[in-house]
Backbone of each chain as ProteinMPNN parsed JSONL, in Angstrom:
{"seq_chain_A": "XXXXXXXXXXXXXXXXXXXXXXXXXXXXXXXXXXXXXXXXXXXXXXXXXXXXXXXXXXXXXX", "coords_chain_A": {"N_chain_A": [[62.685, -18.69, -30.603], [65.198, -19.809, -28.103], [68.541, -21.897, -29.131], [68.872, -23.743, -27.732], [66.32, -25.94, -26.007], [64.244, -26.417, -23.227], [62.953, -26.793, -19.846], [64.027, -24.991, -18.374], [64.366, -22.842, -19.406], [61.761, -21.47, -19.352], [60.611, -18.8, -18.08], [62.238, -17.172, -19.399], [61.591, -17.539, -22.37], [58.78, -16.995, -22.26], [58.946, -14.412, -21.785], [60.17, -13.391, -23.499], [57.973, -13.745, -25.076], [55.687, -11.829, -23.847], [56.973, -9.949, -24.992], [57.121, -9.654, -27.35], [54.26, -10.193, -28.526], [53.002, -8.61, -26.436], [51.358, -9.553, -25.072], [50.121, -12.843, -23.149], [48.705, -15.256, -24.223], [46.439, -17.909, -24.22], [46.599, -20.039, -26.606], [49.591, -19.742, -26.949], [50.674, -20.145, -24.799], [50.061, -23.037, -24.862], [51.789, -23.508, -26.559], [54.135, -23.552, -26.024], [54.522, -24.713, -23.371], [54.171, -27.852, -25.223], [56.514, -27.315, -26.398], [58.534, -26.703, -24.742], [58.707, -28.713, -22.671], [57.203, -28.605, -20.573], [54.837, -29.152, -17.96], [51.7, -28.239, -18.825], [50.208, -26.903, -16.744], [51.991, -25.734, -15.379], [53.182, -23.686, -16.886], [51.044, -22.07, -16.897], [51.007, -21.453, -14.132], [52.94, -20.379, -13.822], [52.753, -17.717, -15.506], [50.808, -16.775, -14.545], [51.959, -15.863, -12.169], [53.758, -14.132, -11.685], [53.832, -10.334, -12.12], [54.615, -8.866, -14.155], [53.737, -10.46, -16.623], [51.218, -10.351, -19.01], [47.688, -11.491, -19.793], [45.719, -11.103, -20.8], [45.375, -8.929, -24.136], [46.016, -5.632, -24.184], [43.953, -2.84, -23.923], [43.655, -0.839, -26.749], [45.273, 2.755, -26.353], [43.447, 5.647, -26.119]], "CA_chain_A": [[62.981, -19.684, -29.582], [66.529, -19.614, -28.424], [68.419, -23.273, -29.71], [68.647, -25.19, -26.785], [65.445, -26.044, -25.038], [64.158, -27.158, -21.813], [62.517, -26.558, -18.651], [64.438, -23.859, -17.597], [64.188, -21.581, -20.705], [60.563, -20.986, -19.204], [60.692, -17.558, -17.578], [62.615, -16.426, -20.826], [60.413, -17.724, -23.526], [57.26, -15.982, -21.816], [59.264, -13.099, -21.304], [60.155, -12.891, -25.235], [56.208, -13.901, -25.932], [55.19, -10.906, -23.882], [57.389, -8.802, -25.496], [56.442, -10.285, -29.274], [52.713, -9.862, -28.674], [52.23, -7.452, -25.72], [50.067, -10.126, -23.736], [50.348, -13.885, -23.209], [47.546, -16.05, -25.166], [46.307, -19.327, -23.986], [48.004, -20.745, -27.428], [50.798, -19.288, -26.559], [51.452, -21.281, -23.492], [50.173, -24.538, -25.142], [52.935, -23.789, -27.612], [55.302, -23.1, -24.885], [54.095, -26.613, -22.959], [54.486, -28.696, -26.117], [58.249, -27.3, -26.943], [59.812, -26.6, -23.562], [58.33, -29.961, -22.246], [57.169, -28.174, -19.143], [52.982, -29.356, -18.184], [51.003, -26.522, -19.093], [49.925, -25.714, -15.848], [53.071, -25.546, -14.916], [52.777, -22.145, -17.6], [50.139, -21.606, -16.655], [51.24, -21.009, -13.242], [54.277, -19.222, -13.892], [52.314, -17.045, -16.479], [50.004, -16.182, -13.331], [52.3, -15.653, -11.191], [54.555, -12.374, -11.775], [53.069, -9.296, -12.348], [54.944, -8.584, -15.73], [53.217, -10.961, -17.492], [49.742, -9.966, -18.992], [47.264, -12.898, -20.019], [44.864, -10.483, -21.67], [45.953, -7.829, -24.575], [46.004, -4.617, -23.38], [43.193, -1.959, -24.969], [44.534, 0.723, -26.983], [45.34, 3.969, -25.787], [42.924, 6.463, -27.134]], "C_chain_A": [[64.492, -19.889, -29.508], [66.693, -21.052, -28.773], [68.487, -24.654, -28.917], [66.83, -24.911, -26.013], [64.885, -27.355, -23.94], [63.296, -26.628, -21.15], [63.176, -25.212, -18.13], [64.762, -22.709, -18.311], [62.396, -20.902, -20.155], [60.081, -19.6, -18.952], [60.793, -16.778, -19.04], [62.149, -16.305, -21.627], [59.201, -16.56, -23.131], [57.962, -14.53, -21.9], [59.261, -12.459, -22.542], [58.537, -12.8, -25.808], [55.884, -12.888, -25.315], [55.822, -9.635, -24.505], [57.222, -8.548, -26.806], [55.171, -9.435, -29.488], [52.416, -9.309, -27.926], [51.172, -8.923, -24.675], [50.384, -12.057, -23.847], [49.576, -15.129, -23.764], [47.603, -17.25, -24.381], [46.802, -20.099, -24.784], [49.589, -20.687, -27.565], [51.818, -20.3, -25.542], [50.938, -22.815, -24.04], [51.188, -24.836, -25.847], [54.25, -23.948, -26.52], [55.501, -24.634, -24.21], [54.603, -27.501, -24.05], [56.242, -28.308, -26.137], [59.031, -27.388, -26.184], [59.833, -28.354, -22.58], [57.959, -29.438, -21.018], [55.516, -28.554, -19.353], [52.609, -28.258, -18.046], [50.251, -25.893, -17.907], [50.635, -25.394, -15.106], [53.435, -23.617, -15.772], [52.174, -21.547, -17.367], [50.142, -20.678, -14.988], [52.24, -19.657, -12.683], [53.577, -17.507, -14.007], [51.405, -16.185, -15.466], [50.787, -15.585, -12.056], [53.001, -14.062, -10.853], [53.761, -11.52, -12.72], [53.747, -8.667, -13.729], [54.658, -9.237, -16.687], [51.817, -11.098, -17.418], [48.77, -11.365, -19.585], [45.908, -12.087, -20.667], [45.453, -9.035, -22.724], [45.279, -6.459, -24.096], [44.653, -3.451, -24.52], [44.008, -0.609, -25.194], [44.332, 2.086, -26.391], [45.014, 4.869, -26.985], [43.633, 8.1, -26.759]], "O_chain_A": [[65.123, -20.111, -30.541], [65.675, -21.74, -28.845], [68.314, -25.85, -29.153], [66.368, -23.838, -25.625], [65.035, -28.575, -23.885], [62.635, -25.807, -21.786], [62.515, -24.479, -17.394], [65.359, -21.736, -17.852], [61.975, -19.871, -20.68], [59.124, -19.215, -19.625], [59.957, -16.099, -19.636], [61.994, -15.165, -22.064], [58.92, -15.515, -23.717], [57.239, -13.556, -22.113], [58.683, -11.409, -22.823], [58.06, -12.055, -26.664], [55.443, -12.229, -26.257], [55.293, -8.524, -24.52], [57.182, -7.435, -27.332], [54.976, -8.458, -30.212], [51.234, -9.025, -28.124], [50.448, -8.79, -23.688], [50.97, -12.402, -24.873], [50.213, -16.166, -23.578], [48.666, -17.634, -23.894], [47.496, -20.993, -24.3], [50.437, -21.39, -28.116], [52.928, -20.834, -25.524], [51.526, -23.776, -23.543], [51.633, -25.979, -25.959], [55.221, -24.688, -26.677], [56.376, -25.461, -24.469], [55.683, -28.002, -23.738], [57.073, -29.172, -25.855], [60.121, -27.922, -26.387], [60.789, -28.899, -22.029], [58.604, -30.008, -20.138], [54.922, -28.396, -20.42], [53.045, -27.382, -17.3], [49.77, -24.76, -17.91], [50.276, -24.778, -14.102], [53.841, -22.63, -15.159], [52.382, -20.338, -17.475], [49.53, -19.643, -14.723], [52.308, -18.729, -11.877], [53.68, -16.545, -13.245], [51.316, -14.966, -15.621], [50.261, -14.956, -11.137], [52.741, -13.205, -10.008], [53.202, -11.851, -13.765], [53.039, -7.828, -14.286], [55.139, -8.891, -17.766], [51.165, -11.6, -16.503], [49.466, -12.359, -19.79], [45.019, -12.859, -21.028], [45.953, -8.1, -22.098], [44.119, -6.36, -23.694], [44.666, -3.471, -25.751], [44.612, 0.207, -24.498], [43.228, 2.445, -25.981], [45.555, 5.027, -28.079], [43.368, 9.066, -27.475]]}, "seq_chain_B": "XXXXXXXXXXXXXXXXXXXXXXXXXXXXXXXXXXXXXXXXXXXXXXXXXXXXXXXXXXXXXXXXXXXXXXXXXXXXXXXXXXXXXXXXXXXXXXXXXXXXXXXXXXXXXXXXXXXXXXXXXXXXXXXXXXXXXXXXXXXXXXXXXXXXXXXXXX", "coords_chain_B": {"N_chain_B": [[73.239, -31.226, 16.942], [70.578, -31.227, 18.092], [67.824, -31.577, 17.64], [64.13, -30.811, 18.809], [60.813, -32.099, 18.769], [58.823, -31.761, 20.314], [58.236, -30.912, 22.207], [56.482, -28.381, 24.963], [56.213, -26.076, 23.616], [56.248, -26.18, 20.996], [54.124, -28.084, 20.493], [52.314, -26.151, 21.883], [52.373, -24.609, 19.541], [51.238, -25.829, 17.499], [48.942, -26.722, 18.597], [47.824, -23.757, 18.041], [48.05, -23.317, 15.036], [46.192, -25.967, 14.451], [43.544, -24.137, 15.289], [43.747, -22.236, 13.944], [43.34, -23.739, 11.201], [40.546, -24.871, 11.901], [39.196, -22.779, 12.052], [39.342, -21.825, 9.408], [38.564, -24.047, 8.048], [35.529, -25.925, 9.007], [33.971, -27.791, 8.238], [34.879, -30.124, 7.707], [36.336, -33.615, 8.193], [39.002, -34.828, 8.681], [40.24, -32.425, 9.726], [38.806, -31.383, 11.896], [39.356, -33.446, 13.248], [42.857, -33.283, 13.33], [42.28, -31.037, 14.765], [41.563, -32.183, 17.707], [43.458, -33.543, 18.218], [45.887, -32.487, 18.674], [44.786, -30.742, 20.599], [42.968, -28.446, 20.584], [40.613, -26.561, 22.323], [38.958, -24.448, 22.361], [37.295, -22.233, 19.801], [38.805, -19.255, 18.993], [38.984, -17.817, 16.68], [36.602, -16.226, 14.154], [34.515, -18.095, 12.166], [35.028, -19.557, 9.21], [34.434, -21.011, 7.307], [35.777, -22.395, 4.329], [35.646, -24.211, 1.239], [38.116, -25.245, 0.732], [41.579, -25.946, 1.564], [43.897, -25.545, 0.542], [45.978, -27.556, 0.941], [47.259, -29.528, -0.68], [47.041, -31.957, -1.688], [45.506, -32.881, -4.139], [46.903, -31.778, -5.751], [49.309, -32.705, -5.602], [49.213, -35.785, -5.992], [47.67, -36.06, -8.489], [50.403, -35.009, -9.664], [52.164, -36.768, -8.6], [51.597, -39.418, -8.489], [49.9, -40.031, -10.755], [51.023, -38.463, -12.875], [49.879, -36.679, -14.02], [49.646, -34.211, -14.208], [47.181, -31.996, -14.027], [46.427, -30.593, -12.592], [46.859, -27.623, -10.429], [48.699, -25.28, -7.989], [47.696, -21.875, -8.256], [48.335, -18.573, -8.814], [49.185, -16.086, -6.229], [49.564, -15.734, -2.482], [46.611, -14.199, -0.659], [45.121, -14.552, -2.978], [45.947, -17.044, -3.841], [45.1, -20.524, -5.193], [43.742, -23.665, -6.358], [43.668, -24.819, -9.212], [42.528, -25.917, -12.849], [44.661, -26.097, -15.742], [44.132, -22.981, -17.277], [41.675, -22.611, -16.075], [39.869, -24.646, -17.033], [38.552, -28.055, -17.23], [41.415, -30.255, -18.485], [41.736, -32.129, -21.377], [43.641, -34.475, -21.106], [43.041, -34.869, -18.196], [41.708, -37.644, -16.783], [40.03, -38.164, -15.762], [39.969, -39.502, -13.007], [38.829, -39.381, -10.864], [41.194, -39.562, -8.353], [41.833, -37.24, -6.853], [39.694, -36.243, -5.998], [39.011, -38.289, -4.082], [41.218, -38.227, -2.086], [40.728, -35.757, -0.99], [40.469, -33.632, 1.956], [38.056, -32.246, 2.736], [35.969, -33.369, 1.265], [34.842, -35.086, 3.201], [32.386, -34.875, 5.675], [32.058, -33.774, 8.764], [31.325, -36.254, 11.31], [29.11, -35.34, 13.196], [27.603, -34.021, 10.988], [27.131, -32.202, 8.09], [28.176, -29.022, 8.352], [26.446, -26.126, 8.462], [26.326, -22.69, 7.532], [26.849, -20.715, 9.737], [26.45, -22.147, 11.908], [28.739, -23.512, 12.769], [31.271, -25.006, 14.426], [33.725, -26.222, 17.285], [34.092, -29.459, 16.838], [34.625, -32.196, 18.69], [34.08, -34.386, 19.112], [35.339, -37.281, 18.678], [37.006, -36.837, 21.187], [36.865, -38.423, 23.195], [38.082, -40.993, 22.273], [40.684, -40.283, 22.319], [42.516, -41.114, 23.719], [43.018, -43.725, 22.798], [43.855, -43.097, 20.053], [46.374, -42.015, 20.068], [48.15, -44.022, 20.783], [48.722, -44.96, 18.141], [51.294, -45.892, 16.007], [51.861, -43.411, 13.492], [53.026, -42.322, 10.26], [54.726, -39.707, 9.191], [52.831, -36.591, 7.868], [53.421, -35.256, 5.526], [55.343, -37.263, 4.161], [54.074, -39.972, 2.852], [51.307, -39.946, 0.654], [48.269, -40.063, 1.719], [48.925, -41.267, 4.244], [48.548, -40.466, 7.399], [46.827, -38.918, 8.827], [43.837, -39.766, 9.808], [41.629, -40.138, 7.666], [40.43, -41.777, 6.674], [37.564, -43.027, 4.299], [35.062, -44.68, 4.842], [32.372, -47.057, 4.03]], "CA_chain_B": [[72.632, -30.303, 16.871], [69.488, -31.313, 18.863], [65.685, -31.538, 17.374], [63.051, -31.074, 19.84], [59.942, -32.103, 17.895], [57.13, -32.383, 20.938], [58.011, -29.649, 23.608], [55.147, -27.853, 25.334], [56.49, -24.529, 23.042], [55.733, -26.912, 19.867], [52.613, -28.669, 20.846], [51.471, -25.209, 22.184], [52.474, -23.494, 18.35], [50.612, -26.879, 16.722], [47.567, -26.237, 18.346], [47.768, -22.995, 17.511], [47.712, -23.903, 13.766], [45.313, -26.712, 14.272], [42.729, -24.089, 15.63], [43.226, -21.986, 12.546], [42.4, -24.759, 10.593], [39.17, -25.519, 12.225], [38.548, -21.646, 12.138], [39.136, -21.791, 8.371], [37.383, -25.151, 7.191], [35.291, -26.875, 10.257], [33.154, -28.815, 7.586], [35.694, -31.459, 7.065], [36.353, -34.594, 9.148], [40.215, -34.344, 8.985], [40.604, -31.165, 10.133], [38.366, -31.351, 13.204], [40.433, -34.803, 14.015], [43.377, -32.526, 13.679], [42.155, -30.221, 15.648], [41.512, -33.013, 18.471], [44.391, -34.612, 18.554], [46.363, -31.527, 19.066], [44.265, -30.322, 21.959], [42.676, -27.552, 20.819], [39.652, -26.636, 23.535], [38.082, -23.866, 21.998], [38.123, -21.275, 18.509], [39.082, -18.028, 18.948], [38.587, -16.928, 15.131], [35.418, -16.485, 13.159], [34.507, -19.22, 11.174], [35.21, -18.725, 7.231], [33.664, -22.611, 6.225], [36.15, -22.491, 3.007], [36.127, -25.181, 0.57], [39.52, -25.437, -0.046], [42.735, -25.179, 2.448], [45.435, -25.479, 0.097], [46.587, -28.942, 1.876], [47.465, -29.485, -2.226], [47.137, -33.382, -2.189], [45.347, -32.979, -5.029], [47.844, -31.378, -6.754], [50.693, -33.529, -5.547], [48.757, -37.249, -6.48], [47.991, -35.774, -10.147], [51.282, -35.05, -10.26], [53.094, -37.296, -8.337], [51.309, -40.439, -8.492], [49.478, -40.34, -12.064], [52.031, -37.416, -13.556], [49.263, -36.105, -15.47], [49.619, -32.61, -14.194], [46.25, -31.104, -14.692], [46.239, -29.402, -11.709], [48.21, -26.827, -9.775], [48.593, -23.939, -7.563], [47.986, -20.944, -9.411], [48.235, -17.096, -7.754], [49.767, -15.709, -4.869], [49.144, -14.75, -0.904], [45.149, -14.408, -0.817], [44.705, -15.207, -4.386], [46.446, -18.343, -4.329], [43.878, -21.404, -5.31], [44.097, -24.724, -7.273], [42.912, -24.789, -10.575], [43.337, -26.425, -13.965], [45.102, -24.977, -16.999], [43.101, -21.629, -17.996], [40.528, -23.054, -15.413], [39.039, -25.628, -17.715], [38.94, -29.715, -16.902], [42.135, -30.434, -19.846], [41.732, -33.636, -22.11], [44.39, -34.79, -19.995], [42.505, -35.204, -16.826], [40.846, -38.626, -17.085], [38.341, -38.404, -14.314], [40.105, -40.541, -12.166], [38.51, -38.757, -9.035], [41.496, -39.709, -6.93], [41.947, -35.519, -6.671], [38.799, -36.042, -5.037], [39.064, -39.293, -2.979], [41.892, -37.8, -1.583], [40.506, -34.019, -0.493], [39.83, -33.69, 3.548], [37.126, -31.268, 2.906], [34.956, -34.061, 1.389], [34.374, -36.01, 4.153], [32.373, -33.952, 7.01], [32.546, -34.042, 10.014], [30.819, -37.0, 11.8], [27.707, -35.004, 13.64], [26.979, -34.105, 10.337], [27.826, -31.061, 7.694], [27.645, -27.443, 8.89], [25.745, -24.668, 7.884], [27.174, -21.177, 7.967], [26.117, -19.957, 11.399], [26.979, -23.486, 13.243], [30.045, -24.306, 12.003], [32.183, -25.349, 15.794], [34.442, -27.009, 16.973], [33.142, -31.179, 16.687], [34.966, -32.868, 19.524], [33.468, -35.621, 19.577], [36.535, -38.061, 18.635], [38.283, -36.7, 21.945], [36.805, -39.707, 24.021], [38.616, -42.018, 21.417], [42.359, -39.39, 21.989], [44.077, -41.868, 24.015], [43.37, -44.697, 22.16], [44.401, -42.731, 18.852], [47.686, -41.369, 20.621], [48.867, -45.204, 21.051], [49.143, -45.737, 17.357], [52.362, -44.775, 15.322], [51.748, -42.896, 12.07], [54.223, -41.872, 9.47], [54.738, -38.288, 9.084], [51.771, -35.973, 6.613], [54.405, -34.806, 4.086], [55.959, -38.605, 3.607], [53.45, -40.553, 1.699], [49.593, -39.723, 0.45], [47.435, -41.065, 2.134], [48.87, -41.488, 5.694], [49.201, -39.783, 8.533], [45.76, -38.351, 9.095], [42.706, -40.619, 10.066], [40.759, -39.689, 7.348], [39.415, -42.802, 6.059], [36.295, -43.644, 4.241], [33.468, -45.887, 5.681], [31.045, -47.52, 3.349]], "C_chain_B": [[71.326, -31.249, 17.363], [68.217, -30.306, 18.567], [64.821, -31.828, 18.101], [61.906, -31.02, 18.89], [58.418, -32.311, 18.853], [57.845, -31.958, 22.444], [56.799, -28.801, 23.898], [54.905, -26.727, 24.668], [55.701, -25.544, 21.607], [54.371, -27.271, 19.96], [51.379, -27.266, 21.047], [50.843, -24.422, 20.635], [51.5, -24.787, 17.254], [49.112, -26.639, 16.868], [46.992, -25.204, 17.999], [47.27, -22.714, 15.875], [46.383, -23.998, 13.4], [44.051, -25.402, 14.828], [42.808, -23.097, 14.778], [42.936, -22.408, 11.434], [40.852, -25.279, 11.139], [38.741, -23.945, 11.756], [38.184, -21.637, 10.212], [38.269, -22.666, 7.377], [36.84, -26.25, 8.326], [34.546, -27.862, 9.399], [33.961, -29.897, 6.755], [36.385, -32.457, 8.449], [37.938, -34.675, 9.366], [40.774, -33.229, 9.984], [40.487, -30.995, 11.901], [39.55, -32.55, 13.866], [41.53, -34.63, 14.616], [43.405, -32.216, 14.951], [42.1, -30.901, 17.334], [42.845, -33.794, 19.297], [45.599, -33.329, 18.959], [45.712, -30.485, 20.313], [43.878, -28.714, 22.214], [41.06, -27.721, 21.212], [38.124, -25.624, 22.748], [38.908, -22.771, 20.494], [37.526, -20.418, 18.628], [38.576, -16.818, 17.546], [36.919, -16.948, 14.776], [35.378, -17.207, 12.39], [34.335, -19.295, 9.972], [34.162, -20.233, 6.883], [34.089, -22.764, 4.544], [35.987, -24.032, 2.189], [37.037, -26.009, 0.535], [41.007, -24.598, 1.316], [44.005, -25.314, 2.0], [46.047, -26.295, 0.406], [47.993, -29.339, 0.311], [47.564, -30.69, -2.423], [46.206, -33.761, -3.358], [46.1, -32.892, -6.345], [49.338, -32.504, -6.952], [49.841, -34.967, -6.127], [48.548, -36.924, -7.262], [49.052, -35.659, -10.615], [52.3, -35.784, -10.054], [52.838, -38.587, -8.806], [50.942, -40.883, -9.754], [50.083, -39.376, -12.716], [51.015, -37.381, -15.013], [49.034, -34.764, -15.214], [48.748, -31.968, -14.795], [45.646, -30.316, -13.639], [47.385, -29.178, -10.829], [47.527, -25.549, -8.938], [48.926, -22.794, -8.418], [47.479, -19.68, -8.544], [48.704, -17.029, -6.804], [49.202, -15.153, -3.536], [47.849, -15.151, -1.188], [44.74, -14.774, -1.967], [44.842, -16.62, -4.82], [45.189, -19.449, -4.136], [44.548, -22.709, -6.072], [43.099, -24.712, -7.783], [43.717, -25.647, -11.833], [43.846, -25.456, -14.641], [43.651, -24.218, -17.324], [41.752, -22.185, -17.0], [39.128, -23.778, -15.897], [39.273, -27.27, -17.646], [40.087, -29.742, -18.349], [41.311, -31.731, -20.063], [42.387, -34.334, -21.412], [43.799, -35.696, -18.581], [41.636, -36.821, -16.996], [39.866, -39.151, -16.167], [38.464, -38.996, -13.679], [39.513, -40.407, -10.681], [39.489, -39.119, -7.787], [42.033, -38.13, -6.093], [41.237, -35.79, -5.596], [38.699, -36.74, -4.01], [39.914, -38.65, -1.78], [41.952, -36.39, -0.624], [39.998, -34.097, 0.76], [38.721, -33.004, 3.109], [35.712, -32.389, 2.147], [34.052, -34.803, 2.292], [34.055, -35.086, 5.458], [32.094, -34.964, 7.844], [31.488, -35.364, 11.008], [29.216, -36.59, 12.909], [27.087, -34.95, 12.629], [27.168, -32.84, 9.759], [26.752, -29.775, 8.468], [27.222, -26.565, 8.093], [26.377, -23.476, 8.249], [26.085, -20.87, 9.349], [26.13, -21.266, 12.37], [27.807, -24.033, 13.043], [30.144, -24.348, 14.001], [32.794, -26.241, 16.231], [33.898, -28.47, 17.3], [33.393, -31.509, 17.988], [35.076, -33.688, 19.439], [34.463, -37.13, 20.096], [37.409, -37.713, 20.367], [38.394, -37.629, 23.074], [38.315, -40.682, 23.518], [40.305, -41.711, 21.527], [42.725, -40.339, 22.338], [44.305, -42.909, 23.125], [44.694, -44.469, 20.599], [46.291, -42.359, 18.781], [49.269, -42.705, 20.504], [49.199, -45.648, 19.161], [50.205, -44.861, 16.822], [51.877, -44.625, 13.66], [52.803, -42.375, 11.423], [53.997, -40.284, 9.316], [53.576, -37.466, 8.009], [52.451, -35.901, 5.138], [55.052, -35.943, 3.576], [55.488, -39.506, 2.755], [51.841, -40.227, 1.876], [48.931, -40.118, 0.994], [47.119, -41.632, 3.695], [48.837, -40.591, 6.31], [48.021, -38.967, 8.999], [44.293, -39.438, 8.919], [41.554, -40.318, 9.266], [40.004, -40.347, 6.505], [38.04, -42.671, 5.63], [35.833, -44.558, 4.743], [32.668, -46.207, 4.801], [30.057, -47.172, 4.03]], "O_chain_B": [[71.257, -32.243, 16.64], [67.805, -29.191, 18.887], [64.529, -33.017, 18.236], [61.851, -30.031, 18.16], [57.343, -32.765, 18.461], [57.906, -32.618, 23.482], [56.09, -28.535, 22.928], [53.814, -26.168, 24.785], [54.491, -25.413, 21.427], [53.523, -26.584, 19.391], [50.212, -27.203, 20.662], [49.74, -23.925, 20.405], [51.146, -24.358, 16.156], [48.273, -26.443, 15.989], [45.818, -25.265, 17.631], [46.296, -22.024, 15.575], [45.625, -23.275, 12.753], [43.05, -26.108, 14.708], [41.645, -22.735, 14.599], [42.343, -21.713, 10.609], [40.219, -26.142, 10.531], [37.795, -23.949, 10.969], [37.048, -21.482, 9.764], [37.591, -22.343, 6.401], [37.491, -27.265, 8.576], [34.483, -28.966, 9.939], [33.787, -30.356, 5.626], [36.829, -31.967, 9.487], [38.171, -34.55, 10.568], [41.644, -33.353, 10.847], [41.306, -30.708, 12.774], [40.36, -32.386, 14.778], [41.814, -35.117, 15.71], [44.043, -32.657, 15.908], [42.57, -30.182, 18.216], [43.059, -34.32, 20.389], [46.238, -33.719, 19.937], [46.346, -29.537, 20.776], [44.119, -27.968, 23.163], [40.325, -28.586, 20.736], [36.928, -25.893, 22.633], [40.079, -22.559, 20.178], [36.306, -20.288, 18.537], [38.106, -15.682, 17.473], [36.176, -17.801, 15.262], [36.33, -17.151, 11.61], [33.189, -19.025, 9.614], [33.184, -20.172, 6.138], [33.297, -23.086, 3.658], [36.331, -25.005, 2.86], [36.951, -27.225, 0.362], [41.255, -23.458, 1.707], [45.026, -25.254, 2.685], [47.215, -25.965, 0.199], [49.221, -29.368, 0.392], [48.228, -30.923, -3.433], [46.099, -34.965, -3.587], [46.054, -33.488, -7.421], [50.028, -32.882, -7.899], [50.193, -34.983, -7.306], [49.514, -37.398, -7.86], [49.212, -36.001, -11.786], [53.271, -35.788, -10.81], [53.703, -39.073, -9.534], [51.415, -41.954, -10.132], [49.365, -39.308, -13.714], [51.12, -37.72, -16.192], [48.265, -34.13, -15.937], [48.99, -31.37, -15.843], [44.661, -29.582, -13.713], [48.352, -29.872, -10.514], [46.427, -25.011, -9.062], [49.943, -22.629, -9.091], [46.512, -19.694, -7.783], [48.751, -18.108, -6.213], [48.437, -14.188, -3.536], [47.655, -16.19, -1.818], [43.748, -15.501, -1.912], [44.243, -17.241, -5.698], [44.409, -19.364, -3.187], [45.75, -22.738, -6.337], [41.954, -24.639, -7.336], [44.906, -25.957, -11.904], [43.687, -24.256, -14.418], [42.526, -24.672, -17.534], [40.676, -22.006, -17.571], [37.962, -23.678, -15.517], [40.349, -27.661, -18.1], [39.601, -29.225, -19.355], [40.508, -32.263, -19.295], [41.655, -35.133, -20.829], [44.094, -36.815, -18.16], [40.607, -36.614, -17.64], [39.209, -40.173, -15.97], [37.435, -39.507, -13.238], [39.692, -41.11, -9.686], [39.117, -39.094, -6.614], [42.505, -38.051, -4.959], [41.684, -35.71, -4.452], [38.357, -36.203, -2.956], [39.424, -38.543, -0.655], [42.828, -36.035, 0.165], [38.924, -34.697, 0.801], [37.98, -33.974, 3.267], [34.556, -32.168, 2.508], [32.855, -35.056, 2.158], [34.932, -34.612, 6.18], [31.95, -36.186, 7.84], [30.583, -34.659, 11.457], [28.423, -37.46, 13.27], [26.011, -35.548, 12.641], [27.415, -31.996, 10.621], [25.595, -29.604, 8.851], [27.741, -26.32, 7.004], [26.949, -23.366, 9.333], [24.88, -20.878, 9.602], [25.786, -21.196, 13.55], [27.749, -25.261, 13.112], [29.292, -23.843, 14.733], [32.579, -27.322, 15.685], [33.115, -28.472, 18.25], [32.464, -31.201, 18.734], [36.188, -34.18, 19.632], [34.457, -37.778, 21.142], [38.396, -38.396, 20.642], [39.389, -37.793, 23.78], [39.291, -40.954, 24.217], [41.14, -42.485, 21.059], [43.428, -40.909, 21.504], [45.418, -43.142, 22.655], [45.69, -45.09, 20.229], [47.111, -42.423, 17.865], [50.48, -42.595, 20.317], [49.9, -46.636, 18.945], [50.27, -43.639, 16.952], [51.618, -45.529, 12.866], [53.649, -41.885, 12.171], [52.847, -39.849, 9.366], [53.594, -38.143, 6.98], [52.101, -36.34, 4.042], [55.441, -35.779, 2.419], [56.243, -39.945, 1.887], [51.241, -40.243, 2.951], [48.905, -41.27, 0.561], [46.118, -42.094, 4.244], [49.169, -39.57, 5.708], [48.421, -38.105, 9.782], [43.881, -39.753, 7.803], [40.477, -40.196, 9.85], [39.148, -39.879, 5.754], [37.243, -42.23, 6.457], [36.625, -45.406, 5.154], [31.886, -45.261, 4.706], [28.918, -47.448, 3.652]]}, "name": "protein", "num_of_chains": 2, "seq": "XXXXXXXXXXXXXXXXXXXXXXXXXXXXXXXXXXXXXXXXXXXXXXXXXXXXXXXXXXXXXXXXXXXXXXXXXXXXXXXXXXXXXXXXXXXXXXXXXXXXXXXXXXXXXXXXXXXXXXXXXXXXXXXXXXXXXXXXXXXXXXXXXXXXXXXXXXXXXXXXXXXXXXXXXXXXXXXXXXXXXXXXXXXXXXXXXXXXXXXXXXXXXXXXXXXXXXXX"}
């Protein structure tokens, strides 16, 4: 988490969490909600909204 | 700089609108009223009978009025909908139903709700236009609640 936070770290955070874990978790964004102070369907929305962020992990490549 | 807000080009592009709103949700008493008061005659489209027209005064009075943000627009273009977080009621939400008090699509239309295959347009209200024409209303987008005749009735 970078050391300032806010509302407008939102994009970024998610962007680092899909790049952490490959996909975006529903705890993920409650954690995100609680720290950035943003309402979670306010994450929730984001998180839905652009196509570079996944909300299910991806199945491995056999 | 000169705002024309009720030229025959405007009024013409309003009813325009208003008669894709009836095309999209005729089973709501707002809408048709709308549609009335803007002077549309007849609808051109096929009639969808959606639920839901995205108006978002649900979304805005959860969040404006009781800032408990448990609902929102979520998805884009044709996808776009209102939903809660992860599409589950939160803890949050405290059942205040004014989401719902507030939703045009509850209240049908005064003949009485439509069935798919008779949805059309109501009218009925258009006796009542002039009277309705004489009162002043505050703008839709200015405060909740006004600007559309869409009162309950016991």
């Amino acid at each position: 988490m970078p050391t300032e936070r806010g509302p407008h770290q939102l994009i970024e955070v998610l962007q680092d969490v899909q790049e952490r874990r490959g996909y975006i978790s529903e705890d993920a964004m409650c954690t995100v909600s609680e720290t950035l102070a943003v309402p979670l369907i306010e994450v929730y929305r984001v998180a839905n909204f652009y196509k570079a962020f996944t909300l299910a992990p991806r199945a491995p490549r056999t | 700089m000169v705002v024309l807000s009720n030229t025959e080009k405007v009024r013409r592009l309003r009813r325009n609108i208003a008669e894709l709103l009836v095309a999209e949700a005729p089973n709501s008493r707002a809408i048709q009223d709308i549609a009335v008061r803007c002077g549309v005659r007849n609808v051109r489209y096929p009639f969808r009978n959606k639920t839901c027209v995205l108006c978002g005064r649900c979304v805005r009075v959860c969040g404006e009025t009781w800032a408990a943000k448990a609902l929102g627009f979520v998805g884009r273009g044709k996808e776009r909908r209102v939903d809660f977080p992860f599409g589950v009621r939160p803890s949050f939400c405290k059942q205040c139903n004014t989401c719902i008090d507030l939703c045009p699509m509850t209240i049908t239309p005064c003949p009485g709700p439509m069935k798919r295959g008779e949805e059309r347009l109501c009218g009925q209200c258009e006796s009542q236009l002039t009277m309705v024409e004489n009162i002043p209303d505050t703008c839709v987008s200015c405060e909740l609640g006004k600007g559309f005749q869409c009162a309950r009735r016991a």
